[in-house]
Structure formats: C-alpha cells, structure tokens
N, CA, C and O atoms as a printed pandas DataFrame, in Angstrom:
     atom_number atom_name residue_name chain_id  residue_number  x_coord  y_coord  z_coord
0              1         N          UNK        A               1 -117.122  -12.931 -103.496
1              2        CA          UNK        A               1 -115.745  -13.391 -103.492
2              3         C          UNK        A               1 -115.527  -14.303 -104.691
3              4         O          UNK        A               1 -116.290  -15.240 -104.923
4              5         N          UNK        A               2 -114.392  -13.991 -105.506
5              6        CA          UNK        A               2 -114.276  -14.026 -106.966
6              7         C          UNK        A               2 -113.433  -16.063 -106.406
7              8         O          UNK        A               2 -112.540  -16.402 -105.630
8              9         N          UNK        A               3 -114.288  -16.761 -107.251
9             10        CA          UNK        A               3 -113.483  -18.555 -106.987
10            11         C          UNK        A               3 -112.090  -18.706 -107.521
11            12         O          UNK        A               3 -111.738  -18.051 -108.501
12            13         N          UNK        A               4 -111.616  -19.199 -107.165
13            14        CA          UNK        A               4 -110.131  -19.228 -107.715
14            15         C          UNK        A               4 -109.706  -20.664 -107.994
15            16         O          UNK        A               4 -108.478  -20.753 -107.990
16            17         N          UNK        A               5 -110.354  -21.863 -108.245
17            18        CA          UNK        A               5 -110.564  -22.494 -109.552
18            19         C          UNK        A               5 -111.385  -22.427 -110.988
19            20         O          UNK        A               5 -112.031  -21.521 -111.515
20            21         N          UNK        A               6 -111.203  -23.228 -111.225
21            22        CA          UNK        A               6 -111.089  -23.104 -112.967
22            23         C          UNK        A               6 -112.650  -23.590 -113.547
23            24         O          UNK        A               6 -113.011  -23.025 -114.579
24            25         N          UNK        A               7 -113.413  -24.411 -113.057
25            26        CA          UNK        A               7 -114.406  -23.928 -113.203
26            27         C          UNK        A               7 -116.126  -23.631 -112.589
27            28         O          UNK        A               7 -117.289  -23.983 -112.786
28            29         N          UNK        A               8 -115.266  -22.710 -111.712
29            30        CA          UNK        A               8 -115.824  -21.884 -111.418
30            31         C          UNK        A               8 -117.197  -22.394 -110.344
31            32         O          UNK        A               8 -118.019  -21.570 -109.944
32            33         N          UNK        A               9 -117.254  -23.724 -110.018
33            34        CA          UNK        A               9 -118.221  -24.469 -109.515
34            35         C          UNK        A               9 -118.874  -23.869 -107.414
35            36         O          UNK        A               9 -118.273  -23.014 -106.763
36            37         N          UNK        A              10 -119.740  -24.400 -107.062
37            38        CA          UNK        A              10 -119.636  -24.087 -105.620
38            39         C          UNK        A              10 -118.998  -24.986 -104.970
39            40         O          UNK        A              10 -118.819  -24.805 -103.765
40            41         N          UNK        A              11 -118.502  -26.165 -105.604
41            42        CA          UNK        A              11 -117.972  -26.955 -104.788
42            43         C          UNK        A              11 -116.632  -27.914 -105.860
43            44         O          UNK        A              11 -116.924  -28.536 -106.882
44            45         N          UNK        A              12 -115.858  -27.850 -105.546
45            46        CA          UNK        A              12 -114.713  -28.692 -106.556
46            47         C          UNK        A              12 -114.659  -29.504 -106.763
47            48         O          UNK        A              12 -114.469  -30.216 -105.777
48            49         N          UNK        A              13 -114.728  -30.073 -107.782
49            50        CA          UNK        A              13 -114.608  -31.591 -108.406
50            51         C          UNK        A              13 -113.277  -32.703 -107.915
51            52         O          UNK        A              13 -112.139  -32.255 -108.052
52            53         N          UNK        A              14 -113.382  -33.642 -107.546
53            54        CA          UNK        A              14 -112.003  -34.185 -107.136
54            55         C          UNK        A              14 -112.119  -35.448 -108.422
55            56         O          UNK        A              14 -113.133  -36.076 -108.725
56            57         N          UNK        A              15 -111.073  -35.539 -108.885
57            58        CA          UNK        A              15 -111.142  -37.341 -109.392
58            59         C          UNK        A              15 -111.100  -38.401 -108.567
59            60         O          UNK        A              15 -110.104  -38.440 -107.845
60            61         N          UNK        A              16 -111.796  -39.180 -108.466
61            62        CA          UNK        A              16 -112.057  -39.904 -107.190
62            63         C          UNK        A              16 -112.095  -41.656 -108.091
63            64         O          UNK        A              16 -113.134  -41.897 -108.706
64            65         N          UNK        A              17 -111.169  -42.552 -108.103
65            66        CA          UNK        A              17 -111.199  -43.755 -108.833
66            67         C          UNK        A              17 -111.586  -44.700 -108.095
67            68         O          UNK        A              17 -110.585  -45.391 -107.903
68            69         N          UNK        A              18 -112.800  -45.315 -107.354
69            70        CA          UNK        A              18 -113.072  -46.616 -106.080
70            71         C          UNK        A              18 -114.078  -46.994 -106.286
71            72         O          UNK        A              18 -114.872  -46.346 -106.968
72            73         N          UNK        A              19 -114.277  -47.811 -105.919
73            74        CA          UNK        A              19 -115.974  -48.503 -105.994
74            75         C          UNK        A              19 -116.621  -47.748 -105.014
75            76         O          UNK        A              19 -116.098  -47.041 -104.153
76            77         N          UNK        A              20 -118.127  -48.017 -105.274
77            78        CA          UNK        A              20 -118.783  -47.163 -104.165
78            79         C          UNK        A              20 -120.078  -48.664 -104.448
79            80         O          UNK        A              20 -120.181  -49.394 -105.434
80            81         N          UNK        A              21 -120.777  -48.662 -103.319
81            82        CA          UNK        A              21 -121.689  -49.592 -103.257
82            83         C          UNK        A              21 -123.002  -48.530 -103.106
83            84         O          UNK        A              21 -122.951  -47.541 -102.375
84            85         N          UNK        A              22 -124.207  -48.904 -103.933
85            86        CA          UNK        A              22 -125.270  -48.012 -104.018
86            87         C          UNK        A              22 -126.354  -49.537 -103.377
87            88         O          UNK        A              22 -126.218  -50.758 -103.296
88            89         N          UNK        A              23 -127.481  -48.424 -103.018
89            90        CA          UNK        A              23 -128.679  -49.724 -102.039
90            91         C          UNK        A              23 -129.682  -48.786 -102.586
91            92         O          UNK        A              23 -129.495  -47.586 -102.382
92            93         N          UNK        A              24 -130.859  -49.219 -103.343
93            94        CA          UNK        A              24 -131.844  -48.709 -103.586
94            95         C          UNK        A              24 -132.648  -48.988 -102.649
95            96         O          UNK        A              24 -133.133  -50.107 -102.815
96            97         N          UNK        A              25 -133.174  -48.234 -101.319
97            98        CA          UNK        A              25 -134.003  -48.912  -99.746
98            99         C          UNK        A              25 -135.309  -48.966 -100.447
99           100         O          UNK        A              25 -136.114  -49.556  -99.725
100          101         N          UNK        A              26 -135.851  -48.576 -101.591
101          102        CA          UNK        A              26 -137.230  -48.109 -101.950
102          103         C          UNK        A              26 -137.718  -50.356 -102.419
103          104         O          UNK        A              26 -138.615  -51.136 -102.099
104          105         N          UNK        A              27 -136.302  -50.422 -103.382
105          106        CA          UNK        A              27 -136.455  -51.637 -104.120
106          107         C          UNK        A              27 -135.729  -52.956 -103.012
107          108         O          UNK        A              27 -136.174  -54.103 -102.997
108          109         N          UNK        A              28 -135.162  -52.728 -102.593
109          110        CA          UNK        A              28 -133.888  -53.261 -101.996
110          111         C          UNK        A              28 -132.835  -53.876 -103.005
111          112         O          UNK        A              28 -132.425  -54.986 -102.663
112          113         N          UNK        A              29 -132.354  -53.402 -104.105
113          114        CA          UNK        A              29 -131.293  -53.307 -105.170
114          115         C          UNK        A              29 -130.411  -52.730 -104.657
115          116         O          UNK        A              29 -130.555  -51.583 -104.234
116          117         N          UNK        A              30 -129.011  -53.564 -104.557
117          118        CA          UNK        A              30 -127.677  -53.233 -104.555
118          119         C          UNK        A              30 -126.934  -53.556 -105.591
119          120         O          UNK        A              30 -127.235  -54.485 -106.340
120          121         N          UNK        A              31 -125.708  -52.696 -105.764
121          122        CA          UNK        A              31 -125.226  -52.810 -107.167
122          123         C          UNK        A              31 -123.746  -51.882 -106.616
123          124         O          UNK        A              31 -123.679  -50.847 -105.952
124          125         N          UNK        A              32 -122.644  -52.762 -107.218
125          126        CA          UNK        A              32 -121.444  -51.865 -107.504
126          127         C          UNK        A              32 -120.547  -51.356 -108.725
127          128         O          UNK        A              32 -120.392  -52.005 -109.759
128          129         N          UNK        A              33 -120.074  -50.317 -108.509
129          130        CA          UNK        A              33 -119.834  -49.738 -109.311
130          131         C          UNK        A              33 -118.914  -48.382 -109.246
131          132         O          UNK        A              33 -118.313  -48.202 -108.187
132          133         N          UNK        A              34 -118.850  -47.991 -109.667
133          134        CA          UNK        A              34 -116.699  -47.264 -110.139
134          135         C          UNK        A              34 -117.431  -45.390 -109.862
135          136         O          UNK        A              34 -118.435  -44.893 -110.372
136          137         N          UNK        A              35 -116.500  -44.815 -108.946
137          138        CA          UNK        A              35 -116.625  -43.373 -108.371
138          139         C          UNK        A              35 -115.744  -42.801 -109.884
139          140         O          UNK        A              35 -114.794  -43.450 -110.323
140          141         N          UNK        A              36 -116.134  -41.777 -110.417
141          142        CA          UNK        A              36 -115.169  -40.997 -111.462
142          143         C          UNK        A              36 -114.780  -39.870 -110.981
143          144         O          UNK        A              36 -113.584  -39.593 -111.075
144          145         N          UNK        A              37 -115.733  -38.903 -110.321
145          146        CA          UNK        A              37 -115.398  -37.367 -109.646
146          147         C          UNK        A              37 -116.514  -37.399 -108.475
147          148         O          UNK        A              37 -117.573  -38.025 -108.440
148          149         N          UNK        A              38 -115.995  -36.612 -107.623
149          150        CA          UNK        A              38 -116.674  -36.234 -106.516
150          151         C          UNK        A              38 -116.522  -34.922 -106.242
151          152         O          UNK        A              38 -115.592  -34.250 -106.687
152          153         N          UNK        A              39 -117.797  -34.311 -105.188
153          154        CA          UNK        A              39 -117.846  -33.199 -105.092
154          155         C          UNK        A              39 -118.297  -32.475 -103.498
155          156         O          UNK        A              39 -118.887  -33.241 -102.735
156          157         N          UNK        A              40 -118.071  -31.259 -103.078
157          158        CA          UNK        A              40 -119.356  -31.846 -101.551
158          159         C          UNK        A              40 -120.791  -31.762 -101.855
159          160         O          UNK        A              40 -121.679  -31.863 -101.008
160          161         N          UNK        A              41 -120.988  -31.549 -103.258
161          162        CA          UNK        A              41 -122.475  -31.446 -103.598
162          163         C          UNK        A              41 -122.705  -32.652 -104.375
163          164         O          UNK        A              41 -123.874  -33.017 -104.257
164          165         N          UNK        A              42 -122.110  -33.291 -105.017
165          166        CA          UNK        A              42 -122.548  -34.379 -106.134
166          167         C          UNK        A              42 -121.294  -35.545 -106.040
167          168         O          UNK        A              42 -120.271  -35.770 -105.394
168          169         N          UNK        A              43 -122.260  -36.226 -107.350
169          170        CA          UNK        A              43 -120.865  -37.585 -107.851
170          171         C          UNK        A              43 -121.003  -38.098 -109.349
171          172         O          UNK        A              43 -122.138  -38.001 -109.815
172          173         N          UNK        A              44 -120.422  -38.412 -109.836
173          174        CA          UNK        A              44 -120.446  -38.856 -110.942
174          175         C          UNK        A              44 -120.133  -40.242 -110.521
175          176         O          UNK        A              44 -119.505  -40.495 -109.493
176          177         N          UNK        A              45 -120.636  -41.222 -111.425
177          178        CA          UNK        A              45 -120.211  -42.640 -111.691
178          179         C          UNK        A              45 -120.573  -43.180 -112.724
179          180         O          UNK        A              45 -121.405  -42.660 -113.468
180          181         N          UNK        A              46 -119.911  -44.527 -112.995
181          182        CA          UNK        A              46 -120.403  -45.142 -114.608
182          183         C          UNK        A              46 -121.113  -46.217 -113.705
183          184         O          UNK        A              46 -120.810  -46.679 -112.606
184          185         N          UNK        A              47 -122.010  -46.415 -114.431
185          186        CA          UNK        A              47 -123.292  -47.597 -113.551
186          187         C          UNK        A              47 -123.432  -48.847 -115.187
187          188         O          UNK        A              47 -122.947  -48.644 -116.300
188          189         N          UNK        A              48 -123.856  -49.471 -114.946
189          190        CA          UNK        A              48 -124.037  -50.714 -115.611
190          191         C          UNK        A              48 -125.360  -50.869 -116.336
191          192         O          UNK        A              48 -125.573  -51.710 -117.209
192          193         N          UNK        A              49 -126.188  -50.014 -115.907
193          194        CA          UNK        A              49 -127.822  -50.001 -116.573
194          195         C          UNK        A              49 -128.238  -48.757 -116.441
195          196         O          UNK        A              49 -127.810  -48.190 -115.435
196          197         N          UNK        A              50 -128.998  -48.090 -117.192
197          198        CA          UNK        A              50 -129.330  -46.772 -116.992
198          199         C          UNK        A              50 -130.045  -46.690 -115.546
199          200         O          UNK        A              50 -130.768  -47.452 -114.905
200          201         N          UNK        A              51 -129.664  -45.787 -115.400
201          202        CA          UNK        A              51 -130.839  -45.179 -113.746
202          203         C          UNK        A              51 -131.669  -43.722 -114.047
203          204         O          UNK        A              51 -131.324  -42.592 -114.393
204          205         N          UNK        A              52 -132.824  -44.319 -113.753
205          206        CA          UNK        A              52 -133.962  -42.870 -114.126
206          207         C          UNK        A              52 -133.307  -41.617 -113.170
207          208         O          UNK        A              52 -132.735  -41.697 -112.083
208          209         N          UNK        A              53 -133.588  -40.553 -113.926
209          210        CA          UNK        A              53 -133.790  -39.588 -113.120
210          211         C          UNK        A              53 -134.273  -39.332 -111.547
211          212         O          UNK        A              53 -134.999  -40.305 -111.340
212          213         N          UNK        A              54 -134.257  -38.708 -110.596
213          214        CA          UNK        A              54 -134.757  -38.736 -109.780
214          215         C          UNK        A              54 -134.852  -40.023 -108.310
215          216         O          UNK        A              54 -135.225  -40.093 -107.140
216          217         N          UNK        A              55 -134.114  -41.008 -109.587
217          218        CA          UNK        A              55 -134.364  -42.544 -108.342
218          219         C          UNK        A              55 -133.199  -42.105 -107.325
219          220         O          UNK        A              55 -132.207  -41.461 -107.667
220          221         N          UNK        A              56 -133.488  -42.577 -105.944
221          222        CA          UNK        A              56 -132.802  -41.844 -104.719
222          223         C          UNK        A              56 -132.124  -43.888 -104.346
223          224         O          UNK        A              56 -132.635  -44.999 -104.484
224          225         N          UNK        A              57 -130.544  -43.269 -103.767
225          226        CA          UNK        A              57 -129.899  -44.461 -103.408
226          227         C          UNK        A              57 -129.262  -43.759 -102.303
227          228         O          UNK        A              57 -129.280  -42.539 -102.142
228          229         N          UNK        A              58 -128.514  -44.895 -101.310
229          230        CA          UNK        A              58 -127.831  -44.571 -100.444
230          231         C          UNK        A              58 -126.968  -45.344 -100.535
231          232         O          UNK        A              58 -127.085  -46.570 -100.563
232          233         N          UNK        A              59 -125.747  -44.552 -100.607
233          234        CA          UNK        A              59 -124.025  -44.643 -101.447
234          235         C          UNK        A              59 -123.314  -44.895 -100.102
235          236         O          UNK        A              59 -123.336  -44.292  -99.029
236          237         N          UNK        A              60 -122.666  -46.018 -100.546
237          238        CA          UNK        A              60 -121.382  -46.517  -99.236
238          239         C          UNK        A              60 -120.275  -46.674 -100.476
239          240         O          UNK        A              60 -120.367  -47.246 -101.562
240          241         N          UNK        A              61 -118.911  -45.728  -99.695
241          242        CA          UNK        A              61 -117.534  -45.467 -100.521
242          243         C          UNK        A              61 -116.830  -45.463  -99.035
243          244         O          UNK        A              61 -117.075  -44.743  -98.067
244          245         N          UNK        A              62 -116.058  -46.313  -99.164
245          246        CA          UNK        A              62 -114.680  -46.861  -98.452
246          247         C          UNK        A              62 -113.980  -45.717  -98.129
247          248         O          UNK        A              62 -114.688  -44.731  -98.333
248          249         N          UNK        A              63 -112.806  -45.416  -97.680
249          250        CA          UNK        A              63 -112.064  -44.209  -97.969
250          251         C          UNK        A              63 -110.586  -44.888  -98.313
251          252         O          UNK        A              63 -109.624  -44.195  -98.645
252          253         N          UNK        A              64 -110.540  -46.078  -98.212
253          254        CA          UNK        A              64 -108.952  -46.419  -98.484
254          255         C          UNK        A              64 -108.211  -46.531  -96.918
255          256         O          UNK        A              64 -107.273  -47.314  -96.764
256          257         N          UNK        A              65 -108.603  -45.869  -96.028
257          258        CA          UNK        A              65 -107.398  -44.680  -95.132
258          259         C          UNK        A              65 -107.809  -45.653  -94.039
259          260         O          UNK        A              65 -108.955  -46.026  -94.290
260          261         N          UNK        A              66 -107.361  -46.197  -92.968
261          262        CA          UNK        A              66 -107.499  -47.168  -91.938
262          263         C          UNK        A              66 -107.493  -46.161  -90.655
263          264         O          UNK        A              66 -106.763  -45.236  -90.298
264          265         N          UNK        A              67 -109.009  -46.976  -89.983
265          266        CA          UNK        A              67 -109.505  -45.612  -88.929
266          267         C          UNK        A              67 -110.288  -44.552  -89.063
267          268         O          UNK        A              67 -110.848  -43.907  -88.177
268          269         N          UNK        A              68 -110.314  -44.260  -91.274
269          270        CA          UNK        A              68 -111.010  -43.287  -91.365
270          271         C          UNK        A              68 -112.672  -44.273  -91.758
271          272         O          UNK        A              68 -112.496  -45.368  -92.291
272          273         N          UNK        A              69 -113.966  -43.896  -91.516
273          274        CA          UNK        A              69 -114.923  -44.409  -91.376
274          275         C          UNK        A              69 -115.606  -44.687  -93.169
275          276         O          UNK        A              69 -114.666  -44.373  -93.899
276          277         N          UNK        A              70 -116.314  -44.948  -93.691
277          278        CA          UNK        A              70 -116.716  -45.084  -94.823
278          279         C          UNK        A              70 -117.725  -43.535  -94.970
279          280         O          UNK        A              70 -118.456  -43.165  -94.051
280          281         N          UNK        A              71 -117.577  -42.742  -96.340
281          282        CA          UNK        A              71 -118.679  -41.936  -96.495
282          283         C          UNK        A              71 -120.129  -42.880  -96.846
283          284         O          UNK        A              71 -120.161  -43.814  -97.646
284          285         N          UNK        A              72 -121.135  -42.443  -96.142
285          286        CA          UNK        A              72 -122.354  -43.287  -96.413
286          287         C          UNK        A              72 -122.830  -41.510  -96.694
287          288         O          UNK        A              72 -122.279  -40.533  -96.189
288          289         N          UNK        A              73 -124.057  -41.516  -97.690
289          290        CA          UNK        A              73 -125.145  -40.415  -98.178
290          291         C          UNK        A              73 -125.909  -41.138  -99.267
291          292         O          UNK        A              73 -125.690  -41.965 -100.152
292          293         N          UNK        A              74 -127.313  -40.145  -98.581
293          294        CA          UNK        A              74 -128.490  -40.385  -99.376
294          295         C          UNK        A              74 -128.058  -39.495 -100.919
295          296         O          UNK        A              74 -127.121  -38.707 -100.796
296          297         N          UNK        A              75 -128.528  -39.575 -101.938
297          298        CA          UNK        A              75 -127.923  -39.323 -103.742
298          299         C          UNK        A              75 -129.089  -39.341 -104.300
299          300         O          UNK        A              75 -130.005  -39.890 -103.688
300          301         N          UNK        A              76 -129.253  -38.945 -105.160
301          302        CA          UNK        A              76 -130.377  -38.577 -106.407
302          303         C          UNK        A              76 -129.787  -38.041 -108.033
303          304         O          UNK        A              76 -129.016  -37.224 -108.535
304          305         N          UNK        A              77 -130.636  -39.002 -108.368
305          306        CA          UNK        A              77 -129.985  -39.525 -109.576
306          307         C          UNK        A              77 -130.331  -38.006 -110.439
307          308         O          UNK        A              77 -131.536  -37.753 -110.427
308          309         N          UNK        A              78 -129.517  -37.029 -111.136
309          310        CA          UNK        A              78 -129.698  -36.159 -111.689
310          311         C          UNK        A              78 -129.730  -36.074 -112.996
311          312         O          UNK        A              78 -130.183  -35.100 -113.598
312          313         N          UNK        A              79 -128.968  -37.688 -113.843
313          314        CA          UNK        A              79 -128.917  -37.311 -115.498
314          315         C          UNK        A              79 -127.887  -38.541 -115.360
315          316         O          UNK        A              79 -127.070  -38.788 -114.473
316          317         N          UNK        A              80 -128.273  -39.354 -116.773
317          318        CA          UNK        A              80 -128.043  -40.621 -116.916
318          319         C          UNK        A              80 -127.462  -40.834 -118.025
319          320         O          UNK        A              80 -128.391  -40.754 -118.829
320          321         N          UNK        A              81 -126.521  -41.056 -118.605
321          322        CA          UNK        A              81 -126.251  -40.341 -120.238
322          323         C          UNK        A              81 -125.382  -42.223 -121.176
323          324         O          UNK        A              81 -124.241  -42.448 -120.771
324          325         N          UNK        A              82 -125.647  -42.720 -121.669
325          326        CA          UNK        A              82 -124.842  -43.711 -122.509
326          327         C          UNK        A              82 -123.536  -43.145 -122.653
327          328         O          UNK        A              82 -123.279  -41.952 -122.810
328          329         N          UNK        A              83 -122.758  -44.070 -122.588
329          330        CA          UNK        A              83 -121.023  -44.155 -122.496
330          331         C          UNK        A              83 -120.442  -45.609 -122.783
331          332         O          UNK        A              83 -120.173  -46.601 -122.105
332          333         N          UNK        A              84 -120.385  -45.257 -124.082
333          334        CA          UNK        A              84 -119.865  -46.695 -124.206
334          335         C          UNK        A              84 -120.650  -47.812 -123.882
335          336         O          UNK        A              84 -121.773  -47.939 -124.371
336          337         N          UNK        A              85 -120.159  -48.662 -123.081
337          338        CA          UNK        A              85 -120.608  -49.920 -122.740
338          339         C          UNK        A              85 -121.590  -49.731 -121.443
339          340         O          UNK        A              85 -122.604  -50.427 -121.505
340          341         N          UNK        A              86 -121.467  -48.925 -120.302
341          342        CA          UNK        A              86 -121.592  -48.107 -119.955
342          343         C          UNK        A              86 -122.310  -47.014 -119.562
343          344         O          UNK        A              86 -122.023  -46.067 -120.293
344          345         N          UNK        A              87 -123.214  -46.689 -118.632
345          346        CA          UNK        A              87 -123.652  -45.041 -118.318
346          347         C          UNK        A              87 -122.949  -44.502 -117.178
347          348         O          UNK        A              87 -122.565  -44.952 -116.098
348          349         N          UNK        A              88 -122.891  -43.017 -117.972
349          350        CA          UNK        A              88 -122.494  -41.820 -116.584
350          351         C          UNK        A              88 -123.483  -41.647 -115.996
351          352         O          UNK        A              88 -124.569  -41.488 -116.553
352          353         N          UNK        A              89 -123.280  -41.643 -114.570
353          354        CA          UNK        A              89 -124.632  -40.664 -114.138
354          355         C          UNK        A              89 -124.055  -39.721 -112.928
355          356         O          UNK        A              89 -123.041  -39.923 -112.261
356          357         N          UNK        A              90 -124.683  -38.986 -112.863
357          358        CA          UNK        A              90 -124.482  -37.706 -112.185
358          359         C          UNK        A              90 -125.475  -37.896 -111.246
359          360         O          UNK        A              90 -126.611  -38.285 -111.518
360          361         N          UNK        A              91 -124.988  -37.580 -109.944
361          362        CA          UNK        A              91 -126.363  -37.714 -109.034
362          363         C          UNK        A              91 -126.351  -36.320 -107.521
363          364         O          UNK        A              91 -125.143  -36.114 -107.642
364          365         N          UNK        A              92 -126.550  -35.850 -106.952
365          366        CA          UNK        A              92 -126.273  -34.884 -105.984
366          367         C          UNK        A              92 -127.021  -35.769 -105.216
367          368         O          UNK        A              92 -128.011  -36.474 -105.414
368          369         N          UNK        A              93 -125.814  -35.395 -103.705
369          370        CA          UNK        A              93 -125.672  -35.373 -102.664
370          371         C          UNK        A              93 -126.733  -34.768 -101.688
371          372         O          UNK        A              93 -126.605  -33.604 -101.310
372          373         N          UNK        A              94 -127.808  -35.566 -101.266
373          374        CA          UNK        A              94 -129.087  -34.754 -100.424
374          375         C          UNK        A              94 -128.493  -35.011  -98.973
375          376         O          UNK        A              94 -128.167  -33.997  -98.356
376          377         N          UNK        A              95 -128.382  -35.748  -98.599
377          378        CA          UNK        A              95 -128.005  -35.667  -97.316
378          379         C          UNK        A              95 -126.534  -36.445  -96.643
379          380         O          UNK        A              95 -126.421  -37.579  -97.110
380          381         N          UNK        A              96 -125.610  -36.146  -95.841
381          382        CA          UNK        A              96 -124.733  -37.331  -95.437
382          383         C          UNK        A              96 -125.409  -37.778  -94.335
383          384         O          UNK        A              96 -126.227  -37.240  -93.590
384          385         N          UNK        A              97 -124.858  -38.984  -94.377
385          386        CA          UNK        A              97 -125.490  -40.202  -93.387
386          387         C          UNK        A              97 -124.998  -40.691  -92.337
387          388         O          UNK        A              97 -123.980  -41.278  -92.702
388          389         N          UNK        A              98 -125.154  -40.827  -90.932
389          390        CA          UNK        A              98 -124.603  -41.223  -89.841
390          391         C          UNK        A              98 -125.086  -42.156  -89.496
391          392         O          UNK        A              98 -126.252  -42.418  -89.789
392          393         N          UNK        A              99 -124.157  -43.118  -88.604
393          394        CA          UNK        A              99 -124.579  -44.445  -87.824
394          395         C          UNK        A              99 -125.738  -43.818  -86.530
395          396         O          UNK        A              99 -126.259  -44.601  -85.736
C-alpha cells in the first residue's frame, strides 16, 4: 500500500515545539531541553552537549492538554550532529512507558 505523504516514512513526522525532560537511569543525569519533530518511531531534539550514540534515556514530554497524561518512553540516542550553539540529536523510540 502506496504512503500518501511526502516523505515517504513508516511513521510521520509531526513538528512538535515543548520541552521534554530526559533522565539518564544508567548515570542519574537529568537535563532539559526543546522537542523539534516527533514521530511514533523517533524524536529529534536540540540538546546542549553532545550525546554519544547509543546512550539510552527515559523522556518525560507534557502534552499541554489537561487530563491528558504526560508521554514517558525509553529513547536511544541514534546520531548527534553540531548545530550551531547547539546539537540535534535524533534518537528512536524503544519502548513507551507506563506507571
């Protein structure tokens, strides 16, 4: 079945502008920092210090919406790139997370 956005992905990109709070459980490092796109497979964000490849966090993002619950998921850091002042990083979505 032929996708009928534009590019062409398994899962659609949304622009998504909010803070999201990341918890490294390995280090116990928390750190916030700005959502750019979201996906049901991944996320992009600009982070403040590079993050290696592979380092795994568990992401708390608000939803704005009153009543609706916060997305919490485990993430893995996929590619870390300089931006400015700034890094992007790209990370996919391993698991969502329940209370």
């Amino acid at each position: 079945m032929p996708l009928d956005y534009e590019e062409k992905r398994a899962f659609p990109r949304m622009h998504v502008q909010c803070d999201i709070e990341l918890h490294d459980t390995r280090t116990g490092e928390r750190m916030t920092t700005r959502c750019q796109d979201l996906s049901g497979g991944g996320i992009l964000f600009a982070s403040r210090e590079p993050l290696e490849p592979g380092r795994e966090f568990e992401l708390t993002m608000q939803s704005g919406l009153e009543g609706t619950p916060p997305l919490r998921a485990r993430i893995r850091v996929l590619r870390c790139e300089p931006d400015g002042e700034d890094y992007e990083t790209a990370a996919r979505i391993e698991e969502i997370l329940r209370d």
